[in-house]
ChimeraX commands (.cxc) that place a marker at each C-alpha (Angstrom):
marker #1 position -67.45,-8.24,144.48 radius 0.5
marker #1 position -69.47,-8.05,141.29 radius 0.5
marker #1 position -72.22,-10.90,140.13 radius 0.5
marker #1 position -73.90,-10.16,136.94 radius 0.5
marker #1 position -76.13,-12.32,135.88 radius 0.5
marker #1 position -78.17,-13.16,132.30 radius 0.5
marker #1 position -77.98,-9.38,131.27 radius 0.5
marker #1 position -79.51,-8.79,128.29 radius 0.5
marker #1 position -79.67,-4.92,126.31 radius 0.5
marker #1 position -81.42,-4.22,123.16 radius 0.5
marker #1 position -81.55,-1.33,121.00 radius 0.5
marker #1 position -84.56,-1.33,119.13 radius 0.5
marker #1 position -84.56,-4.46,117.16 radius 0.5
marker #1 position -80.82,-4.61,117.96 radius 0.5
marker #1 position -79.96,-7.20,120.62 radius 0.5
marker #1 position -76.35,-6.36,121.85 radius 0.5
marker #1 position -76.30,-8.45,124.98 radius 0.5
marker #1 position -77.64,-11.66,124.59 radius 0.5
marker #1 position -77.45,-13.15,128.42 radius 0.5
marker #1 position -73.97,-11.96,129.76 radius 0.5
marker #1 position -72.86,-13.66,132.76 radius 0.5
marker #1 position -69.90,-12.26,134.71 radius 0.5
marker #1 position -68.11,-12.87,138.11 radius 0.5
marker #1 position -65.32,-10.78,139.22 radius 0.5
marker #1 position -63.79,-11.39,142.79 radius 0.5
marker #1 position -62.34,-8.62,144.97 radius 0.5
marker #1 position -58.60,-7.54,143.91 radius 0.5
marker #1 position -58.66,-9.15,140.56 radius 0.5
marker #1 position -58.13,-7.64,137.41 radius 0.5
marker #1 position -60.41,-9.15,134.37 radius 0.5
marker #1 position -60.07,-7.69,130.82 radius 0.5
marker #1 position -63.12,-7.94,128.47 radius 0.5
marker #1 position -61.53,-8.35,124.73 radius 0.5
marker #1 position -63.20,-8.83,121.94 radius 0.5
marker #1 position -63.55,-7.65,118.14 radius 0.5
marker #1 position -65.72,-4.12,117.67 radius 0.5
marker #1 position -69.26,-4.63,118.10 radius 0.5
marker #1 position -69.15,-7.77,120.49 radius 0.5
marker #1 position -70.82,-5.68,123.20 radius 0.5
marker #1 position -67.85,-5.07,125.41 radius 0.5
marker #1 position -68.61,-1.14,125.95 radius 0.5
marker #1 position -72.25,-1.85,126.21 radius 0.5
marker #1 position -71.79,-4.39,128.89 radius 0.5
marker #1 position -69.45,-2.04,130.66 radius 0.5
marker #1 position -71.91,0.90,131.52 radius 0.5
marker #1 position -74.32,-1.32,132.50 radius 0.5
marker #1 position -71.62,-3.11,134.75 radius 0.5
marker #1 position -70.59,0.39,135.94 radius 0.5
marker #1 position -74.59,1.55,135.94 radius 0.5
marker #1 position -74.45,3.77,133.34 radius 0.5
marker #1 position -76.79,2.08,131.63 radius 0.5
marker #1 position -80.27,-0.26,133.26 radius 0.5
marker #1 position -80.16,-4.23,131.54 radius 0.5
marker #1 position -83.66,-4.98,130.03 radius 0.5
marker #1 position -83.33,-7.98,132.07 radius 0.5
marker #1 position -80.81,-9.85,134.13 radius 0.5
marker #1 position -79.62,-8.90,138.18 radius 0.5
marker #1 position -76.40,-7.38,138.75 radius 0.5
marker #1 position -75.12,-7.37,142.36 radius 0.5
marker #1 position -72.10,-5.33,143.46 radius 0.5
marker #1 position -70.50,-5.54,146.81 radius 0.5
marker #1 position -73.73,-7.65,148.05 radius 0.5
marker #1 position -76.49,-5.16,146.41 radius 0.5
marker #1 position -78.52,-5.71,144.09 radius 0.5
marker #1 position -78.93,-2.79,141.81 radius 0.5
marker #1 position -82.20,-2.98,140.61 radius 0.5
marker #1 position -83.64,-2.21,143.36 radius 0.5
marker #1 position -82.15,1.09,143.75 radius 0.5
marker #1 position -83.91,4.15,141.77 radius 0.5
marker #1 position -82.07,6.84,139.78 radius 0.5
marker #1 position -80.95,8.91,142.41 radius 0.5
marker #1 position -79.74,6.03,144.98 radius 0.5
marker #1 position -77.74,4.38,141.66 radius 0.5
marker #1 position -75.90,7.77,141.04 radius 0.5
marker #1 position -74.97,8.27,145.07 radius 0.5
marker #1 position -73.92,4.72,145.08 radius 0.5
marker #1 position -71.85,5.02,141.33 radius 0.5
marker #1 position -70.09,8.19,142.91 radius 0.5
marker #1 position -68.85,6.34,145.99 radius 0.5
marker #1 position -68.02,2.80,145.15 radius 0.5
marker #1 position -67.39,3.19,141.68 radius 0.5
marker #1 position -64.25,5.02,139.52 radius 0.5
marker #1 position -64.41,5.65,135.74 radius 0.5
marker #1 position -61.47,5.65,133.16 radius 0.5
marker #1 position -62.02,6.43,129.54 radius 0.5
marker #1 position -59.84,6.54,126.41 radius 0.5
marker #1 position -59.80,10.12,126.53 radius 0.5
marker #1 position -59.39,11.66,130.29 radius 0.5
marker #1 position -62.42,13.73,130.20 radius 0.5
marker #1 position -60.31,16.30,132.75 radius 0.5
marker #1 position -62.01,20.01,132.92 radius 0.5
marker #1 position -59.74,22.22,131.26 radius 0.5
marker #1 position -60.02,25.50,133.40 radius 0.5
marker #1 position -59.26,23.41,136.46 radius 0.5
marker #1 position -56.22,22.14,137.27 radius 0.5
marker #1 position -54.95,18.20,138.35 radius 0.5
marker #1 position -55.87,18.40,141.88 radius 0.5
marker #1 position -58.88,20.12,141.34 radius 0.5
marker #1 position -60.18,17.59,139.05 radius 0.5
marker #1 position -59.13,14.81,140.86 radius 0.5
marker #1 position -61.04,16.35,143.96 radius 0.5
marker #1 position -64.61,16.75,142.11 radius 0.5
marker #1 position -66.25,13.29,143.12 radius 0.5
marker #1 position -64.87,13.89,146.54 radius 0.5
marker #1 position -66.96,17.16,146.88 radius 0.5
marker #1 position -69.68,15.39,145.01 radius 0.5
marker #1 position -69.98,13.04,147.74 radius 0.5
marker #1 position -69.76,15.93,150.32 radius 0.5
marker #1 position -66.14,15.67,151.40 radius 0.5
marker #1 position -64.82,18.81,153.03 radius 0.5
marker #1 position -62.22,20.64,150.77 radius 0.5
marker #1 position -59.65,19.75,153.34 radius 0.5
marker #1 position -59.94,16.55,153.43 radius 0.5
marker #1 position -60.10,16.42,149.29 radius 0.5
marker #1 position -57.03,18.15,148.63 radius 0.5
marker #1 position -55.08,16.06,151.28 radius 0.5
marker #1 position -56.66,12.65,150.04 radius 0.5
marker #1 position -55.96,14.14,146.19 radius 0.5
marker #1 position -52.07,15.18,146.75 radius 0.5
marker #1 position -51.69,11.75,148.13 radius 0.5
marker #1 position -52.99,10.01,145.21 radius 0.5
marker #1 position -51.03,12.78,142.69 radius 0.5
marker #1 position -48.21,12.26,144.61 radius 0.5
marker #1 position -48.28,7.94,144.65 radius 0.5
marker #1 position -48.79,8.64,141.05 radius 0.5
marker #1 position -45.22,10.58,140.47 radius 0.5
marker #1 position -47.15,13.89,139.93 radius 0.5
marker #1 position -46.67,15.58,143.38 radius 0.5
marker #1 position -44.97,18.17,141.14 radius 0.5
marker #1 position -47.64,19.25,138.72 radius 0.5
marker #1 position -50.51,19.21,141.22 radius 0.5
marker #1 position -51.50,22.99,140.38 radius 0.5
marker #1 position -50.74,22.30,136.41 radius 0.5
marker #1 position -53.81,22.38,133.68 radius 0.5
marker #1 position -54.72,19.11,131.74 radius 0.5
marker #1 position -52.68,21.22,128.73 radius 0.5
marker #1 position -49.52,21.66,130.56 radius 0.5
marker #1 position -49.65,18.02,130.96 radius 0.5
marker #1 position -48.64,15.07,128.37 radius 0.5
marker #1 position -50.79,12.48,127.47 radius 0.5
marker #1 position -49.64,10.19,130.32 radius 0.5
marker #1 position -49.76,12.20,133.03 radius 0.5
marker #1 position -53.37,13.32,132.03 radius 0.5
marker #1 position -54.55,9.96,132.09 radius 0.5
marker #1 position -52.74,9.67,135.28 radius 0.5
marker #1 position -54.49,12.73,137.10 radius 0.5
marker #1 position -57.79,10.77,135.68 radius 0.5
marker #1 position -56.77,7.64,137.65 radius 0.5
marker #1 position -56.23,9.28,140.81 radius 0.5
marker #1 position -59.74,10.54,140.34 radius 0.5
marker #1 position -61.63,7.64,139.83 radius 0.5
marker #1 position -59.87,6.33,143.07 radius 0.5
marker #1 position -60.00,9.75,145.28 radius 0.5
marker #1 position -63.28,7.55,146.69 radius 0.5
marker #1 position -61.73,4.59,147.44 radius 0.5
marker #1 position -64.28,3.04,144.90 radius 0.5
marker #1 position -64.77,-0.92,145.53 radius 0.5
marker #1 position -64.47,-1.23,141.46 radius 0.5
marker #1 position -62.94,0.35,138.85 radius 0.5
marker #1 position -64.41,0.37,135.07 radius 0.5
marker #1 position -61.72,1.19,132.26 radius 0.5
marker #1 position -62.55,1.41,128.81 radius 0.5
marker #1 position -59.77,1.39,126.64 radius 0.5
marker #1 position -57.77,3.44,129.07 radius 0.5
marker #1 position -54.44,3.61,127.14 radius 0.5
marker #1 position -56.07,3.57,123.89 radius 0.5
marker #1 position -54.46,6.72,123.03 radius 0.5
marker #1 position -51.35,6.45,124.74 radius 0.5
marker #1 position -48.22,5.68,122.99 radius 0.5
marker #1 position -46.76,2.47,123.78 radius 0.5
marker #1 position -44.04,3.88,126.60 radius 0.5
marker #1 position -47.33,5.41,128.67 radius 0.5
marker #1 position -49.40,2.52,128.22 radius 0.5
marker #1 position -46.86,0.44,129.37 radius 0.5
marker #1 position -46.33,2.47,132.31 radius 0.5
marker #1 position -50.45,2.64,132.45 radius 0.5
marker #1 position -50.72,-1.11,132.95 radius 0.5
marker #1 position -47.78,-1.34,135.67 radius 0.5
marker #1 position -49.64,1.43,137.86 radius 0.5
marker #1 position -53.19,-0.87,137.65 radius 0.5
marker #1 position -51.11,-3.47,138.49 radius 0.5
marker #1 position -49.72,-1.56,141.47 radius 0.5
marker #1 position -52.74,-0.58,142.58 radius 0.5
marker #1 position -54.17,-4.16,142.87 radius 0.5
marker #1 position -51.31,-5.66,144.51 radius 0.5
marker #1 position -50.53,-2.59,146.98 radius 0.5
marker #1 position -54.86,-1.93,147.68 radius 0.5
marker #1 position -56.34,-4.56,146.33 radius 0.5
marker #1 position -58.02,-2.22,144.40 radius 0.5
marker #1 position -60.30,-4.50,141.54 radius 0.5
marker #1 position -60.46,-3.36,137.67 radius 0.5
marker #1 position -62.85,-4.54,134.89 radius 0.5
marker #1 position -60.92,-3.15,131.89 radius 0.5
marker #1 position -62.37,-3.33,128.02 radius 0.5
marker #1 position -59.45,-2.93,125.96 radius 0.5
marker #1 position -57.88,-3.63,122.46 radius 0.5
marker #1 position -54.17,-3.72,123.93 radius 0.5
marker #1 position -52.79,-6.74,123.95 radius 0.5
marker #1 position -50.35,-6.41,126.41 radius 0.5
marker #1 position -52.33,-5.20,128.97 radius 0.5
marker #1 position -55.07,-8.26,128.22 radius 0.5
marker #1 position -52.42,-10.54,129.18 radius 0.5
marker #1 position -51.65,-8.76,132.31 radius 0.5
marker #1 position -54.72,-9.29,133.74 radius 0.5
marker #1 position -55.39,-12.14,136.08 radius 0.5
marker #1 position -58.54,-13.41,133.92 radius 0.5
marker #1 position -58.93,-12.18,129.93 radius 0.5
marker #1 position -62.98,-12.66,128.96 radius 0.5
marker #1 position -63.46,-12.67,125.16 radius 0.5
marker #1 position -66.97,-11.51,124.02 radius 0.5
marker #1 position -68.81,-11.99,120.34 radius 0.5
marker #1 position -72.10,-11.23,119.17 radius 0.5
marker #1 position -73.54,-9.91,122.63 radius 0.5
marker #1 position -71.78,-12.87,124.50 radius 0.5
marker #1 position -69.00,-14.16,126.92 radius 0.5
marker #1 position -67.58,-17.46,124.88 radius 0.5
marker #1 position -64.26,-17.74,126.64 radius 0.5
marker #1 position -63.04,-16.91,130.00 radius 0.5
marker #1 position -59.37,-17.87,131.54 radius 0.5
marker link #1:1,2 radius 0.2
marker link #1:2,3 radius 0.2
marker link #1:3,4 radius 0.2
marker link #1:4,5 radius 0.2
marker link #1:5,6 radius 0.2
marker link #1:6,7 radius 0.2
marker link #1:7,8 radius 0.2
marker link #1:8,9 radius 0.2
marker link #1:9,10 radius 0.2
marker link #1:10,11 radius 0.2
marker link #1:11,12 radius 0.2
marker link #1:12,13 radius 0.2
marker link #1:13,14 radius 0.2
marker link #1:14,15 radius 0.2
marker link #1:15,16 radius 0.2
marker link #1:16,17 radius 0.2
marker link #1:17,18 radius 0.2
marker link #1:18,19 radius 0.2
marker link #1:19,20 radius 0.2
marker link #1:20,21 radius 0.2
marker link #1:21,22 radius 0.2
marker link #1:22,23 radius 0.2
marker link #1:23,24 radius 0.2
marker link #1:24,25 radius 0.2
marker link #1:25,26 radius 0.2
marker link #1:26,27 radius 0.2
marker link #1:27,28 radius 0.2
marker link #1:28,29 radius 0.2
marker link #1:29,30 radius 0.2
marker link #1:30,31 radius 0.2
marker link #1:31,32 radius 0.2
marker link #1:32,33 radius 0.2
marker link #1:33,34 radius 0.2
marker link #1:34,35 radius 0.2
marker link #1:35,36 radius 0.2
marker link #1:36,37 radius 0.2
marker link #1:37,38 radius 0.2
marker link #1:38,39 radius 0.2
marker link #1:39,40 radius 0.2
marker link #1:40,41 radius 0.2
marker link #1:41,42 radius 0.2
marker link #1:42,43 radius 0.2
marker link #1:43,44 radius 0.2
marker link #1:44,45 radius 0.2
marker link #1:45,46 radius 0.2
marker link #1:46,47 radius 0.2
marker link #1:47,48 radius 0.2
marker link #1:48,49 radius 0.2
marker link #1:49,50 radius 0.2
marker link #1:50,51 radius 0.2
marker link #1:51,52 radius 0.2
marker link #1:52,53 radius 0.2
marker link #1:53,54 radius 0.2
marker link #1:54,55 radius 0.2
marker link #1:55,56 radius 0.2
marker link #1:56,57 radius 0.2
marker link #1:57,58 radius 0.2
marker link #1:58,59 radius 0.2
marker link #1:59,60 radius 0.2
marker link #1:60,61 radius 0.2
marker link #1:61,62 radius 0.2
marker link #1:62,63 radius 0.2
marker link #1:63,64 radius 0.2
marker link #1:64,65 radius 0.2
marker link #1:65,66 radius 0.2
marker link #1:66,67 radius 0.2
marker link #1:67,68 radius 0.2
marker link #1:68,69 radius 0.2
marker link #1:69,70 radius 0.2
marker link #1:70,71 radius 0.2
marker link #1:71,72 radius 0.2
marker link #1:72,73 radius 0.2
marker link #1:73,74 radius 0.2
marker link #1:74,75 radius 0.2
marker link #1:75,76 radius 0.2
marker link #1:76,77 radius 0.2
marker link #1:77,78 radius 0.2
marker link #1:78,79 radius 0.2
marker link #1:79,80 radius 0.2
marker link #1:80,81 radius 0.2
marker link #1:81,82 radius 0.2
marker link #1:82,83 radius 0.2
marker link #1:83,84 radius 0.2
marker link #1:84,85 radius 0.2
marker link #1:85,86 radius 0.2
marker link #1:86,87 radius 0.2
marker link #1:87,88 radius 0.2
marker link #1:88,89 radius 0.2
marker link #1:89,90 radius 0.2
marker link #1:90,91 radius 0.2
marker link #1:91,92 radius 0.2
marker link #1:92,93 radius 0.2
marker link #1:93,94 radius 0.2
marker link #1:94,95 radius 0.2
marker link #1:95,96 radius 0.2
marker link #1:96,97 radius 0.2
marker link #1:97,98 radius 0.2
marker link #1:98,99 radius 0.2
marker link #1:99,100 radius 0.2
marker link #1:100,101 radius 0.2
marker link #1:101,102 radius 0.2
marker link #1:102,103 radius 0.2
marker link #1:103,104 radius 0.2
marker link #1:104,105 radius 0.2
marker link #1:105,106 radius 0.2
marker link #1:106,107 radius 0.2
marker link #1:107,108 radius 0.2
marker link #1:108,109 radius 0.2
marker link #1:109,110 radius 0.2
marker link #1:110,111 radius 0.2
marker link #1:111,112 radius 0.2
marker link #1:112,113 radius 0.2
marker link #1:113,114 radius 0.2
marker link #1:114,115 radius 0.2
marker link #1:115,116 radius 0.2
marker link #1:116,117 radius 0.2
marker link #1:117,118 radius 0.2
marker link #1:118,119 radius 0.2
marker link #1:119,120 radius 0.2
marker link #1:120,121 radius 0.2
marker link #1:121,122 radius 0.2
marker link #1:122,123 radius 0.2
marker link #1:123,124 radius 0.2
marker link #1:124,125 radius 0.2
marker link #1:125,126 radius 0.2
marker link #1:126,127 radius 0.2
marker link #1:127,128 radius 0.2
marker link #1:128,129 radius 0.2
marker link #1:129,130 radius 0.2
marker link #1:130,131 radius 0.2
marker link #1:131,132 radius 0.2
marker link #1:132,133 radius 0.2
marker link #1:133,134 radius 0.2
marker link #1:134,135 radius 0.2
marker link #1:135,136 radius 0.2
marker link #1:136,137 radius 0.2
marker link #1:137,138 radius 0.2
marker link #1:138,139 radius 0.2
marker link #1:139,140 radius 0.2
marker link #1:140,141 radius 0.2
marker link #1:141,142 radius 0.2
marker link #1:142,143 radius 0.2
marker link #1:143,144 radius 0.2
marker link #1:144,145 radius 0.2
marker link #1:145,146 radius 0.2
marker link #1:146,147 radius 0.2
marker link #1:147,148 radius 0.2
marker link #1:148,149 radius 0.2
marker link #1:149,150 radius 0.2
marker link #1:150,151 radius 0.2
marker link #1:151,152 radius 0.2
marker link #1:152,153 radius 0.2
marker link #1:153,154 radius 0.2
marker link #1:154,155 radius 0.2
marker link #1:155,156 radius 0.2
marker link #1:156,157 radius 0.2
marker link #1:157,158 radius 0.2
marker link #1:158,159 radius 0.2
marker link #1:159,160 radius 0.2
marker link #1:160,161 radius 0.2
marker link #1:161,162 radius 0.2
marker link #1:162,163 radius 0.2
marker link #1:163,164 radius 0.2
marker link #1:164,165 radius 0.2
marker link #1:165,166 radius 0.2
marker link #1:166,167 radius 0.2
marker link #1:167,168 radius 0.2
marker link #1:168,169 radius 0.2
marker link #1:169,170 radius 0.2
marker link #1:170,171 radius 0.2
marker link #1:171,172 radius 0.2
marker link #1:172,173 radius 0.2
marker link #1:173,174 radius 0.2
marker link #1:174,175 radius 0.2
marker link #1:175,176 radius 0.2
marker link #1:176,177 radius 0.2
marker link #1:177,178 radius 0.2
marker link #1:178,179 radius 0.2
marker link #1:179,180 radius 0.2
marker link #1:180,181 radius 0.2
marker link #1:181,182 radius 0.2
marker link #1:182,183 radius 0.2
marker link #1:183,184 radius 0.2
marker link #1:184,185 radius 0.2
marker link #1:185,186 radius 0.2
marker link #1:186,187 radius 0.2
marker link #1:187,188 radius 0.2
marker link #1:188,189 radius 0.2
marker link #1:189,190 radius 0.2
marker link #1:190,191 radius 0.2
marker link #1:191,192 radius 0.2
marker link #1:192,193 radius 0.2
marker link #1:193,194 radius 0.2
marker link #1:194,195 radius 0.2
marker link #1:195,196 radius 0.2
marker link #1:196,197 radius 0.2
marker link #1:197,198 radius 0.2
marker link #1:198,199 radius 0.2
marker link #1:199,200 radius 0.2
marker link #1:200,201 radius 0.2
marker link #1:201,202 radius 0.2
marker link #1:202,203 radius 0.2
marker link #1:203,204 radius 0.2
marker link #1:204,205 radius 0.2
marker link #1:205,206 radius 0.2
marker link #1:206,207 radius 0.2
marker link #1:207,208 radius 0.2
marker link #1:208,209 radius 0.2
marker link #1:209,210 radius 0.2
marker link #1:210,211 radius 0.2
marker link #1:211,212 radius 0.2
marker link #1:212,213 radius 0.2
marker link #1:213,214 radius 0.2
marker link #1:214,215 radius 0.2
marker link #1:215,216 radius 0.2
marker link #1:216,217 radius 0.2
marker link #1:217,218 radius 0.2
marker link #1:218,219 radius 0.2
view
């Protein structure tokens, strides 16, 4: 599903990725870990093309990226790829199902077909009740929840997390973790989470530990 190879990322004299290799295989979860500073967030936007390597390939779903220019990489991050942050990142005059259904219209889905793909996801979720609430009618769960059913309203091949229940208390993560593992098991859906928790490092079916701009464990 995802081959990155050698990626390297500098930042003036700064070298934060020193020659990252990285497999991950359809419908597998793999956490990055790592103390602050390793290079786990770097190597995340460029594994979610955010961000261009100074060097190194990186190949998802059989394409290599380089090869694509600006405007190909952002149609091809808005269909195969979902995004989920610390911090949700919902629009607050808009409320859950209309934020989950913005990448969908993005990629020129009909607002039928949005809403009815959306209130499925909301409602797999457990938040077929508060599709027409705003991010603050919410709590901190089910915001991060709407943000999930966004990065999947797609049907994205990956999914990038950083830190997703990073500030979730430990009920909500917990419940955080179970739905990614849900989501793998029931769609096969793959993650490439960077995260701090533990518990959810465990969970995964591979944990990768970076330091100083490098991968120097993976099982």
């Amino acid at each position: 599903m995802l081959i990155a190879t050698s990626i390297q990322k500098s930042y003036g004299q700064l070298q934060i990725l020193k020659g990252v290799d990285l497999e991950v295989k359809k419908g597998e979860i793999v956490t990055i870990v790592g103390a602050s500073g390793a290079g786990k967030s770097s190597l995340l936007n460029i594994l979610g093309t955010l961000d261009r390597p100074d060097s190194g390939t990186l190949t998802i779903n059989g394409l290599e990226l380089s090869k694509l220019n600006n405007k190909q990489l952002s149609d091809f991050r808005n269909r195969q790829i979902g995004f989920i942050f610390q911090f949700h990142h919902l629009l607050a005059e808009f409320t859950a199902i209309e934020n989950v259904c913005i990448p969908a219209f993005i990629a020129g889905k009909s607002k039928t077909e949005a809403e009815k793909r959306a209130g499925e996801l909301l409602d797999l979720l457990g938040l077929a009740d508060r599709l027409h609430h705003k991010p603050n009618q919410l709590s901190g769960g089910e915001q991060q929840r709407v943000a999930v059913a966004r990065a999947l309203i797609n049907n994205p091949a990956l999914i990038f997390a950083d830190e997703p229940s990073g500030n979730l208390d430990s009920v909500n993560a917990l419940e955080l973790h179970q739905l990614f593992i849900r989501l793998k098991n029931e769609f096969k859906q793959t993650f490439v989470i960077v995260t701090h928790n533990e518990d959810l490092a465990n969970m995964a079916d591979r944990m990768v530990t970076m330091k100083d701009g490098l991968i120097v464990q993976a099982h």
